[in-house]
LUMLUM-317441 format. One record per residue: residue number from 0; residue in one letter; x, y, z of N, C-alpha, C in turn. Coordinates in Angstrom, 1 decimal. Atoms other than C-alpha are relative to their C-alpha. Layout:
<recs>
@vodo = NUM, lumro = A, nX = X, nY = Y, nZ = Z, caX = X, caY = Y, caZ = Z, cX = X, cY = Y, cZ = Z
...
</recs>
This chain:
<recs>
@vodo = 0, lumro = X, nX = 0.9, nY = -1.2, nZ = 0.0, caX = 0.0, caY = 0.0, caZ = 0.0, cX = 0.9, cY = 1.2, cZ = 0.0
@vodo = 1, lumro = X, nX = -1.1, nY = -1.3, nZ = 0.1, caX = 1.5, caY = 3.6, caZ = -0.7, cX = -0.7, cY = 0.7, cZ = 1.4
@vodo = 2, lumro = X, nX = -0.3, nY = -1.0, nZ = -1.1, caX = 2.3, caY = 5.5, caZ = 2.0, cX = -0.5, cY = 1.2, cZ = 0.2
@vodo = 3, lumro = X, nX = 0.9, nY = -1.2, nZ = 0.3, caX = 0.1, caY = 8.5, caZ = 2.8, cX = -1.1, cY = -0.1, cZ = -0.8
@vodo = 4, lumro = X, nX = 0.7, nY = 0.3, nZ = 1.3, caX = -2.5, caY = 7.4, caZ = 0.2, cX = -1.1, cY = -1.2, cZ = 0.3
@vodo = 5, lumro = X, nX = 1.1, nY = 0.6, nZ = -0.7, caX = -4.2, caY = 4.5, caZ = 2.0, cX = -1.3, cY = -0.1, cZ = 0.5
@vodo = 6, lumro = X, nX = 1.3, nY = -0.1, nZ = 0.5, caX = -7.4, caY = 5.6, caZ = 2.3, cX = -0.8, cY = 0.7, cZ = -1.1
@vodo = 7, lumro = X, nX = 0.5, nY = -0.6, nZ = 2.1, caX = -7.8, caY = 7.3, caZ = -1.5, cX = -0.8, cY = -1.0, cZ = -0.2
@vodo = 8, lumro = X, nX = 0.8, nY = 1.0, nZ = 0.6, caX = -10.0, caY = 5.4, caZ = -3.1, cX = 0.6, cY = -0.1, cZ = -1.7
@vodo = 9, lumro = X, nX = -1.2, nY = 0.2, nZ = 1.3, caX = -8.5, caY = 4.3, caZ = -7.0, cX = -1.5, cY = 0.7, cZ = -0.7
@vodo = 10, lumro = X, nX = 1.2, nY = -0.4, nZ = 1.2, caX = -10.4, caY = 5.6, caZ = -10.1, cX = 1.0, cY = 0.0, cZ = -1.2
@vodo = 11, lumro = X, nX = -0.2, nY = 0.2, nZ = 1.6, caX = -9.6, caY = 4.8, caZ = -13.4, cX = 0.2, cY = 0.8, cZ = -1.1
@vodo = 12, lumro = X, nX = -0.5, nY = -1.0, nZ = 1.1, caX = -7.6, caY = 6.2, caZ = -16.3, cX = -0.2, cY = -1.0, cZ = -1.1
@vodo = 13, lumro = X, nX = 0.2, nY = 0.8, nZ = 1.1, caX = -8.4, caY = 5.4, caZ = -19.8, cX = 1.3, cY = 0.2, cZ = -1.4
@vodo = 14, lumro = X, nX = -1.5, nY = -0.4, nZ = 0.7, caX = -4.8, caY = 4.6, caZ = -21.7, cX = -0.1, cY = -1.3, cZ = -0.8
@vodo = 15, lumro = X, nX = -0.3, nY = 1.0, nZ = 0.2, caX = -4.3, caY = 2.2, caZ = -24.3, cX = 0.9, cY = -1.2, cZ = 0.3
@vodo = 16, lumro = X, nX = -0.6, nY = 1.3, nZ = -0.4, caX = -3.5, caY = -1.4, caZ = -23.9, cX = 1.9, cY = 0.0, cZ = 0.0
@vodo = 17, lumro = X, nX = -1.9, nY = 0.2, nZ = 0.1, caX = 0.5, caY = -0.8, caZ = -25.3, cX = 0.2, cY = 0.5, cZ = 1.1
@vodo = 18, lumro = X, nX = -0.6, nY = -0.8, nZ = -0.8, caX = 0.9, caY = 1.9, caZ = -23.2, cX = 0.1, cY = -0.1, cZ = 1.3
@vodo = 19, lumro = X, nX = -0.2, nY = 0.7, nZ = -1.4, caX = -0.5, caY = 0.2, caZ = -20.2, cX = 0.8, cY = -0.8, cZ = 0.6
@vodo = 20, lumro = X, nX = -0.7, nY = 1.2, nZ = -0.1, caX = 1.8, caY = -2.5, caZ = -20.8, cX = 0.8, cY = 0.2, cZ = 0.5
@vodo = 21, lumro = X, nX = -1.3, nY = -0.2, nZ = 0.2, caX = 5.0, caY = -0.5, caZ = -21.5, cX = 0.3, cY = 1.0, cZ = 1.4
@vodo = 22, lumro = X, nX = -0.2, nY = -0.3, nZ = -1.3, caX = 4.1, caY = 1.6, caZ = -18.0, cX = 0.1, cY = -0.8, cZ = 0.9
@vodo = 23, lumro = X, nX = -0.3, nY = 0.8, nZ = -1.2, caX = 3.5, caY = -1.4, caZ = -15.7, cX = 1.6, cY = -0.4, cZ = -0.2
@vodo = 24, lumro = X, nX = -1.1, nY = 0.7, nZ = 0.0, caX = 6.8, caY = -3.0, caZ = -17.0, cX = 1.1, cY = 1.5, cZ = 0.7
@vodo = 25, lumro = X, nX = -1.0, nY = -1.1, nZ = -0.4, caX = 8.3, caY = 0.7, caZ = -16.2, cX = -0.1, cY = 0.3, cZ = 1.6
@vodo = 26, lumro = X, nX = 0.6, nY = -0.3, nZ = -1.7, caX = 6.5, caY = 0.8, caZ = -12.3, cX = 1.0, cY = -1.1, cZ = 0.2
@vodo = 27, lumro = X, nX = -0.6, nY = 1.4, nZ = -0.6, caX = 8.3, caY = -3.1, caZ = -11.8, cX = 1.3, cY = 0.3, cZ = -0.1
@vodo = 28, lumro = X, nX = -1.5, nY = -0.4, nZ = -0.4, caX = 11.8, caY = -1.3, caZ = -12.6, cX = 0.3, cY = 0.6, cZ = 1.1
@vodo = 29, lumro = X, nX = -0.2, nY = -1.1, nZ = -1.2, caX = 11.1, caY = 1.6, caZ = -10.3, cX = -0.3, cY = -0.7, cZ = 1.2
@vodo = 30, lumro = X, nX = 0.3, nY = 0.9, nZ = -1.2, caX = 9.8, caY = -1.2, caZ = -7.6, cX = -1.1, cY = 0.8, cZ = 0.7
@vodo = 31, lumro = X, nX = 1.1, nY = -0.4, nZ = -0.4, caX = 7.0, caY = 0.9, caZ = -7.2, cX = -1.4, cY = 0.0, cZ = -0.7
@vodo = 32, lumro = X, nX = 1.4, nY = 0.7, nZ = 0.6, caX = 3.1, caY = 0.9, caZ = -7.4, cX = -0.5, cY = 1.2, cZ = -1.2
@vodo = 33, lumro = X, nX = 0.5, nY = -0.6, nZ = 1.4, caX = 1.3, caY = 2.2, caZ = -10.9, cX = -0.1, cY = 1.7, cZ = 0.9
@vodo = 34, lumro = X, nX = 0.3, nY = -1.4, nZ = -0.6, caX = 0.1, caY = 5.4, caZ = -8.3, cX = 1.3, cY = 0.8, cZ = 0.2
@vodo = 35, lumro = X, nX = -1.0, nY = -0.6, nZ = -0.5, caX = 3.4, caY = 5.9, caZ = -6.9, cX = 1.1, cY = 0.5, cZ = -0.9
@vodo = 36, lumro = X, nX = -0.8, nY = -0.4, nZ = 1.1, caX = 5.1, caY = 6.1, caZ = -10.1, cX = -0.4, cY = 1.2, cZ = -0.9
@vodo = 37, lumro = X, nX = 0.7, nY = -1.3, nZ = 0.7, caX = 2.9, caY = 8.3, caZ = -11.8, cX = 0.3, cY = 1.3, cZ = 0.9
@vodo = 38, lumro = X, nX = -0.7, nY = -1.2, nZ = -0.9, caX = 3.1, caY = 10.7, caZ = -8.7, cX = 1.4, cY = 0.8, cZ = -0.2
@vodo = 39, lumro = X, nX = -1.3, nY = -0.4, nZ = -0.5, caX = 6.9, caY = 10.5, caZ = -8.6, cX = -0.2, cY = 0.7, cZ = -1.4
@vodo = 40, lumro = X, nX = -0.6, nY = -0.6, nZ = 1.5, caX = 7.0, caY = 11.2, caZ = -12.7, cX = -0.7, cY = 1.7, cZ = 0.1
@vodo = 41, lumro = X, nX = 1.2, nY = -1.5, nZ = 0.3, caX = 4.0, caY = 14.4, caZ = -12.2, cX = 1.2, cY = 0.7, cZ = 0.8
@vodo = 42, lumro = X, nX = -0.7, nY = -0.9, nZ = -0.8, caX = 6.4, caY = 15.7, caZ = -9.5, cX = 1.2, cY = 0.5, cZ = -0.7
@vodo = 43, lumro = X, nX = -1.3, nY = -0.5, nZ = 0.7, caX = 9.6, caY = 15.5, caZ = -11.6, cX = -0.3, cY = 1.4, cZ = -0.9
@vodo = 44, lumro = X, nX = 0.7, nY = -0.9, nZ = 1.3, caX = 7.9, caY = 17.2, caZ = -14.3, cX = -0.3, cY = 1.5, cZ = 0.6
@vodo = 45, lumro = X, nX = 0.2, nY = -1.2, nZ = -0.3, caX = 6.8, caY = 19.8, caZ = -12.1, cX = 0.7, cY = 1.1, cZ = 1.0
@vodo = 46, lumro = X, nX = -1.0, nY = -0.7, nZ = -0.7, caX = 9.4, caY = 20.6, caZ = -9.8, cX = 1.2, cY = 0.9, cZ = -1.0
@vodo = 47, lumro = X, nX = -0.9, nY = -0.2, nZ = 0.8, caX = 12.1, caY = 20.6, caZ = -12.9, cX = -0.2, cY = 1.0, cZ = -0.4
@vodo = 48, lumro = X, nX = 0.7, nY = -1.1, nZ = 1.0, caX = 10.0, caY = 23.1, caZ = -15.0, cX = 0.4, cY = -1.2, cZ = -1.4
@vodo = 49, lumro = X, nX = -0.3, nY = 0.4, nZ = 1.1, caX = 10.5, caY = 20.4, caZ = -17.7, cX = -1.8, cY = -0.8, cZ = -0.7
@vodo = 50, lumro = X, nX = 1.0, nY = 0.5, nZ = 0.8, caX = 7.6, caY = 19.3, caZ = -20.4, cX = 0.4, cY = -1.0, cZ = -0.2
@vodo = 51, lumro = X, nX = -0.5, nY = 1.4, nZ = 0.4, caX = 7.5, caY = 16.0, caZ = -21.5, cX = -0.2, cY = 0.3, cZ = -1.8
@vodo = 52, lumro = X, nX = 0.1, nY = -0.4, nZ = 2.3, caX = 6.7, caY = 17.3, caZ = -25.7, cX = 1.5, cY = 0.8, cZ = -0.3
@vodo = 53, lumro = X, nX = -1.5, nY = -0.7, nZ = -0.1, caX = 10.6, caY = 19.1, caZ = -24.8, cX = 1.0, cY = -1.1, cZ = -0.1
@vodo = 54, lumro = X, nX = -0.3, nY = 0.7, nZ = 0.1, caX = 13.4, caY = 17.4, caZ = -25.4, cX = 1.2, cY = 0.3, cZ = 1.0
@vodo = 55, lumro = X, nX = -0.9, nY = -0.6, nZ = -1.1, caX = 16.0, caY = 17.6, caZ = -22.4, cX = 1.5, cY = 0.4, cZ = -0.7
@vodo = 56, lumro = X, nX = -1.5, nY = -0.1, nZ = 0.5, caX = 19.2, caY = 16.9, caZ = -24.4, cX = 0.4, cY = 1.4, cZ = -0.5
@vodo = 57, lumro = X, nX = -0.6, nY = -1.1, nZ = 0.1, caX = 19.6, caY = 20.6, caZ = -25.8, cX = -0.1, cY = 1.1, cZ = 1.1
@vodo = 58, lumro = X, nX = -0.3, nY = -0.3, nZ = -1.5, caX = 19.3, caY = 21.8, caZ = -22.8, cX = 1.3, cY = -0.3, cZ = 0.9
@vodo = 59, lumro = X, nX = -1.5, nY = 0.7, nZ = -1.1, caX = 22.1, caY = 19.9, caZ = -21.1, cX = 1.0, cY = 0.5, cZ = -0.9
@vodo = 60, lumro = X, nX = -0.8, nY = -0.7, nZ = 1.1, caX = 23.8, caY = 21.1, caZ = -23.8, cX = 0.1, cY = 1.5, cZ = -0.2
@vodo = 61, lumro = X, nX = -0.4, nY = -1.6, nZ = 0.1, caX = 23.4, caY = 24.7, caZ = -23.1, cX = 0.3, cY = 0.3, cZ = 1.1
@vodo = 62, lumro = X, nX = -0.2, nY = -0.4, nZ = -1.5, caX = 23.9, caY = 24.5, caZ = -19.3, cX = 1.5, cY = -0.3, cZ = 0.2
@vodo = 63, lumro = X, nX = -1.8, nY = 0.8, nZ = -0.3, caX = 27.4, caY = 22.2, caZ = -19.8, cX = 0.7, cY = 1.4, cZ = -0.9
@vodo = 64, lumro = X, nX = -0.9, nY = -1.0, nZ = 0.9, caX = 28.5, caY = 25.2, caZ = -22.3, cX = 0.0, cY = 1.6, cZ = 0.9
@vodo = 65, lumro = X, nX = 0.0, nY = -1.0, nZ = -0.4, caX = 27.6, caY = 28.0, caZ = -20.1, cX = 1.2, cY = -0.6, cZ = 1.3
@vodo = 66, lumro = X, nX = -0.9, nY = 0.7, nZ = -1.5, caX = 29.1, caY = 26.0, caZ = -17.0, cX = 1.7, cY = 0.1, cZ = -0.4
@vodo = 67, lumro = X, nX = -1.6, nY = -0.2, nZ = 0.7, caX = 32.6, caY = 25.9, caZ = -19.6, cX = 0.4, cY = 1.4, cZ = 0.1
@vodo = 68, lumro = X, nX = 0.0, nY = -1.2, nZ = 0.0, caX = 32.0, caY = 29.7, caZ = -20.2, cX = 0.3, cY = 0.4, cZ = 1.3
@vodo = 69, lumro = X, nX = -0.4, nY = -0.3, nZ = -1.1, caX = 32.1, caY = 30.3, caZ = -16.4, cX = 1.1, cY = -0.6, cZ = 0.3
@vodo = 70, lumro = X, nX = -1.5, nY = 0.6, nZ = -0.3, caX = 35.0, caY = 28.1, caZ = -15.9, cX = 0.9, cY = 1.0, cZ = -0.9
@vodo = 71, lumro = X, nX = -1.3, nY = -0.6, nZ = 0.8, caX = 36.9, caY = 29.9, caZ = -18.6, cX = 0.5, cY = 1.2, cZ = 0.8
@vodo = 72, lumro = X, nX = -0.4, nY = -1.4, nZ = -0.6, caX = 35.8, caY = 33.2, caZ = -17.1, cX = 0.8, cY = -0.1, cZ = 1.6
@vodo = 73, lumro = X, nX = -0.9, nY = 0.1, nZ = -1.2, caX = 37.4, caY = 32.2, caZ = -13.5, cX = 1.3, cY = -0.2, cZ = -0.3
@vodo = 74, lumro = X, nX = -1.1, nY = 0.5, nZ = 0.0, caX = 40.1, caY = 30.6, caZ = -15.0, cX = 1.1, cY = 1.1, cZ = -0.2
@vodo = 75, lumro = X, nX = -0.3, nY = -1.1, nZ = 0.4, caX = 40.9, caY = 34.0, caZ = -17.0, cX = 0.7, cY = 0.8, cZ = 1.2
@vodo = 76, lumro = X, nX = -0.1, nY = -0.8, nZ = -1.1, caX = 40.3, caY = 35.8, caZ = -13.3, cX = 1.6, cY = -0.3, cZ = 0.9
@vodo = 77, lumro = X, nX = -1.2, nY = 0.6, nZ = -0.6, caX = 43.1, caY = 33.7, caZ = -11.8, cX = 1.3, cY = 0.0, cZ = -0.9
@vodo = 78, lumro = X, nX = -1.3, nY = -0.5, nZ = 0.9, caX = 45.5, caY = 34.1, caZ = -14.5, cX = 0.5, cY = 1.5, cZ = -0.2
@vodo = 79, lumro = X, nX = -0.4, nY = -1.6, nZ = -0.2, caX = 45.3, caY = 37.8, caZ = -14.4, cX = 0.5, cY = 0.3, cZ = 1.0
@vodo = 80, lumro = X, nX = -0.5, nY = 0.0, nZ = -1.4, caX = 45.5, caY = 37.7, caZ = -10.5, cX = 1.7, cY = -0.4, cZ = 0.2
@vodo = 81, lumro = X, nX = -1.8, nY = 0.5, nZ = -0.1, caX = 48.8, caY = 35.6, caZ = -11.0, cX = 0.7, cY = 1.0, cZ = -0.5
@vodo = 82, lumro = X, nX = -0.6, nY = -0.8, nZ = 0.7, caX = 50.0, caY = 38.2, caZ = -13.8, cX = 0.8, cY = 1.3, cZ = 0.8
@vodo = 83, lumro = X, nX = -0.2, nY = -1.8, nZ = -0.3, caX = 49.4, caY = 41.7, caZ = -12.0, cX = 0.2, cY = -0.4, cZ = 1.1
@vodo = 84, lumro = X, nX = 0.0, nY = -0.1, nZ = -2.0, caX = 49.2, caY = 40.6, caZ = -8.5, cX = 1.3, cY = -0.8, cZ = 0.3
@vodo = 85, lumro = X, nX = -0.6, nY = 0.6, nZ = -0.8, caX = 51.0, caY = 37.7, caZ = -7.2, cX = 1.6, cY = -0.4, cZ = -0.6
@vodo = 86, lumro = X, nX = -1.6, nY = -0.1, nZ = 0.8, caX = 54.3, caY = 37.7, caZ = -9.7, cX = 1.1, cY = 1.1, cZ = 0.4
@vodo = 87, lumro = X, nX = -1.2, nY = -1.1, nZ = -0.4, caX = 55.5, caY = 41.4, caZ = -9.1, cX = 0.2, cY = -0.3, cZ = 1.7
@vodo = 88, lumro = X, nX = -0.3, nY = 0.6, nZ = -1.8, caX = 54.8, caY = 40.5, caZ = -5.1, cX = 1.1, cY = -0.6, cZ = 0.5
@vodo = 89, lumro = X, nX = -1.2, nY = 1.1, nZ = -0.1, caX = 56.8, caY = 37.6, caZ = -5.3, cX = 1.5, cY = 0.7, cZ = -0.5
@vodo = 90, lumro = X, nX = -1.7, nY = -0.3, nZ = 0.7, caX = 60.0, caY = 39.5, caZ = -7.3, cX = 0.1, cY = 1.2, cZ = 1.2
@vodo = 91, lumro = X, nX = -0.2, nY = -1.7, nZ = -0.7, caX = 59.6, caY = 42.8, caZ = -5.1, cX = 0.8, cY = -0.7, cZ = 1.5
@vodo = 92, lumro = X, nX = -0.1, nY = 0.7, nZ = -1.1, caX = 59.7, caY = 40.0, caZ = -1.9, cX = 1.9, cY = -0.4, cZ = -0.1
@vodo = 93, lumro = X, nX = -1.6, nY = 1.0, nZ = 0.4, caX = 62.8, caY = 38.3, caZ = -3.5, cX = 0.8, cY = 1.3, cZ = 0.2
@vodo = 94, lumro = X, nX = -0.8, nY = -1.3, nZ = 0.1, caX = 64.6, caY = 41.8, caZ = -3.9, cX = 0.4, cY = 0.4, cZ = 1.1
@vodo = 95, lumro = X, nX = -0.1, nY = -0.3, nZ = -1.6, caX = 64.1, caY = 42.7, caZ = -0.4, cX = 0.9, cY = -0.5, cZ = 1.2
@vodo = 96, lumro = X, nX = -0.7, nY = 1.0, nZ = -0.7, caX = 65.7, caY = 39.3, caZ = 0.8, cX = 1.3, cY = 0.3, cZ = -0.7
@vodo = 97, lumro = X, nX = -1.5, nY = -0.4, nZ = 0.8, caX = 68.5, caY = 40.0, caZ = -1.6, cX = 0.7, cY = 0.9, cZ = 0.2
@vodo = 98, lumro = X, nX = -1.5, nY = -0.8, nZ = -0.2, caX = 69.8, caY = 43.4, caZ = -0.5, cX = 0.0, cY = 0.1, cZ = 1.7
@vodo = 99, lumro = X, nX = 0.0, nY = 0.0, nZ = -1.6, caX = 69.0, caY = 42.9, caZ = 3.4, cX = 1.3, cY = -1.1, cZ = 0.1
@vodo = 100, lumro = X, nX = -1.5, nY = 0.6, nZ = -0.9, caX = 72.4, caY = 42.1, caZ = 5.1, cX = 0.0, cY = -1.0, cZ = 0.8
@vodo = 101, lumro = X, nX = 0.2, nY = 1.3, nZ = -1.1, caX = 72.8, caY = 38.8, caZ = 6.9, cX = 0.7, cY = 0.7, cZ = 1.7
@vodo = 102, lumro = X, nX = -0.1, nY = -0.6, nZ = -1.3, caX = 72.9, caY = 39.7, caZ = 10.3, cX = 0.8, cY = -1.6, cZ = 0.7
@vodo = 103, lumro = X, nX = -0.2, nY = 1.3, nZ = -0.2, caX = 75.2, caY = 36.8, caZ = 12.3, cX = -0.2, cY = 0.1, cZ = 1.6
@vodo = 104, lumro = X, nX = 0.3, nY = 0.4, nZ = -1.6, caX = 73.8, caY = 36.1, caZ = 15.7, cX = 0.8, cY = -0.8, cZ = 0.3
@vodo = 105, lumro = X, nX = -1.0, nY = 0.8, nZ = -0.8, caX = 76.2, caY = 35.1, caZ = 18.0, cX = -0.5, cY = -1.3, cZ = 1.2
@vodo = 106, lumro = X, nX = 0.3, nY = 0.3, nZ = -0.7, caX = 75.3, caY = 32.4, caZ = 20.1, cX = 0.2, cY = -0.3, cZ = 1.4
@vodo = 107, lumro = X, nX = -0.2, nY = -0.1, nZ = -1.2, caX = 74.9, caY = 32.3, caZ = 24.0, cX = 1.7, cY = -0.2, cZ = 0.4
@vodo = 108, lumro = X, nX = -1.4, nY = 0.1, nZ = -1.0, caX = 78.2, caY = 30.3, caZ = 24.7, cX = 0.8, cY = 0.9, cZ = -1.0
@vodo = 109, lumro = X, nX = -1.2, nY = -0.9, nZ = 0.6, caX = 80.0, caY = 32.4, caZ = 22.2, cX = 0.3, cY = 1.0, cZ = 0.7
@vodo = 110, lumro = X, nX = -0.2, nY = -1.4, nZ = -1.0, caX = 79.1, caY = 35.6, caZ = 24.0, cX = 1.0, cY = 0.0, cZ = 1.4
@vodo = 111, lumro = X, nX = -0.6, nY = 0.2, nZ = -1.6, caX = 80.4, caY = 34.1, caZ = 27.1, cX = 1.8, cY = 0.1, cZ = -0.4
@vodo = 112, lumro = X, nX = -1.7, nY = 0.1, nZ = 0.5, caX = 83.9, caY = 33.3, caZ = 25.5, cX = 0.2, cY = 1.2, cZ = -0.1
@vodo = 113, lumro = X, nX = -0.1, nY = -1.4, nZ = 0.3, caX = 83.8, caY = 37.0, caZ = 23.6, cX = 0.1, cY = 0.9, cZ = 1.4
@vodo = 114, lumro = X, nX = 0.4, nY = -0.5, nZ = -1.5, caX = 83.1, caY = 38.3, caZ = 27.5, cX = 1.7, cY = -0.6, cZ = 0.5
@vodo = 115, lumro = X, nX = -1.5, nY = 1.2, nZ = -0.5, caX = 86.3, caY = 35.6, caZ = 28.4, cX = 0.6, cY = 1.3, cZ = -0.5
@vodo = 116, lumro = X, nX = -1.3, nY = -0.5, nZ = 0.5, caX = 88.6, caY = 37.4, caZ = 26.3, cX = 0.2, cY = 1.3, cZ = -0.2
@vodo = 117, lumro = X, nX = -0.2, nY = -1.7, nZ = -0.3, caX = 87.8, caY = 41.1, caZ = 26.8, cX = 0.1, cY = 0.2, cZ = 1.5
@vodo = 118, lumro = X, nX = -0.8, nY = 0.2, nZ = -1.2, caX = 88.3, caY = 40.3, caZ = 30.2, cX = 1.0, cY = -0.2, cZ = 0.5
@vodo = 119, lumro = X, nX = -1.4, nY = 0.9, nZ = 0.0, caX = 91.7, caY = 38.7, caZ = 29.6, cX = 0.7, cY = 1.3, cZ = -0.2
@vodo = 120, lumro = X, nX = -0.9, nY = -0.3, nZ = 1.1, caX = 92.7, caY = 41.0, caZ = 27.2, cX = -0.2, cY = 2.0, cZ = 1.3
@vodo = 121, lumro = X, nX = 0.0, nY = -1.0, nZ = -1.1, caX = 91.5, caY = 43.9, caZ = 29.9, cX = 1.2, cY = 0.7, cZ = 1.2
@vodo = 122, lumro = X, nX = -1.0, nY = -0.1, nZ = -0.9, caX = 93.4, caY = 43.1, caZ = 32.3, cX = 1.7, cY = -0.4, cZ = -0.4
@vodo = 123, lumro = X, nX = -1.6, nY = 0.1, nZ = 0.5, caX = 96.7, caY = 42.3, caZ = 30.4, cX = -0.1, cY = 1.6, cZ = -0.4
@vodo = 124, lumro = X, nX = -0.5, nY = -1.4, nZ = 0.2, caX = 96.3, caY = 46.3, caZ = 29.6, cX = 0.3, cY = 0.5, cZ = 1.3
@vodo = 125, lumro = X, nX = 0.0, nY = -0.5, nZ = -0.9, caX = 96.0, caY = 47.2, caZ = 33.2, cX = 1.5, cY = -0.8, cZ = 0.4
@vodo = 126, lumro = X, nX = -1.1, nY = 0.3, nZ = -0.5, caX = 98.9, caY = 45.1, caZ = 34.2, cX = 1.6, cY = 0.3, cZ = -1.2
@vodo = 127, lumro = X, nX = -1.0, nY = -0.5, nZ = 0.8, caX = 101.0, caY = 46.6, caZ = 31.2, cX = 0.0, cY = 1.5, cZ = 0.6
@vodo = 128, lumro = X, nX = -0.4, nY = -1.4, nZ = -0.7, caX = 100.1, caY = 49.9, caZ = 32.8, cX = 0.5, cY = 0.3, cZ = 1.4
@vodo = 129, lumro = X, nX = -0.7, nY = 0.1, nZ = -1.6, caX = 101.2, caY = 49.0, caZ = 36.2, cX = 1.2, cY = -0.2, cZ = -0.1
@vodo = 130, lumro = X, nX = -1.3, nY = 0.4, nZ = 0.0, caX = 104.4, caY = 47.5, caZ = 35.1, cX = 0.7, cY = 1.6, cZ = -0.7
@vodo = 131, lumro = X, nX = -0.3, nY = -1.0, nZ = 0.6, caX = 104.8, caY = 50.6, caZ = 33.1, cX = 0.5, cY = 1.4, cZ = 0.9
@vodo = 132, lumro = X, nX = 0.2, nY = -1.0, nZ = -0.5, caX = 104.5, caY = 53.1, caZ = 35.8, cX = 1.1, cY = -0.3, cZ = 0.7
</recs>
């Protein structure tokens, strides 16, 4: 029994015999009942906006060509963006890195030594000026 529809009562459509035939065999694919198929097909038709005397194929064929046309036009958008935008960025960036001076950080125990030997070298002046005097 269809779902929701259970107490309808049936009434009768007048279709010829082929047609009846070539529908039931088309309900036994969809695994559904003669009502439930007809339903589902009214709803496609009316949800879609599509006629059944229309023929879908030039249609899909003007939606897949517009769908290419917008891809092109993005594709365009991003090739320009790389051109003007993100190319001189990148060279201007690189330039920047290129004339900035390496700076050489000394590290901790180095300082300590550097500290060592101006301390050393300190006091070997003070005791040249003592011996001196």
């Amino acid at each position: 029994m269809d779902k929701g529809y259970e107490k309808e009562r049936f009434e009768s459509l007048k279709i010829k015999a082929s047609v009846a035939k070539k529908f039931r065999r088309f309900c036994k694919k969809m695994s559904q009942s003669q009502s439930m198929t007809l339903q589902l097909m009214l709803d496609f038709f009316e949800k879609n906006g599509v006629s059944p005397n229309e023929s879908i194929g030039p249609q899909m064929q003007t939606l897949e060509n517009l769908i290419k046309k917008r891809i092109n036009g993005v594709i365009a958008i991003v090739k320009d963006i790389e051109k003007n935008q993100t190319k001189p960025t990148v060279a201007m960036m690189q330039s920047l890195f290129e004339q900035a001076p390496e700076k050489h950080n000394t590290l901790i125990l180095e300082k300590k030594e550097l500290n060592k030997q101006t301390q050393l070298s300190y006091q070997e002046e003070m005791n040249n000026e003592l011996e001196s005097e």
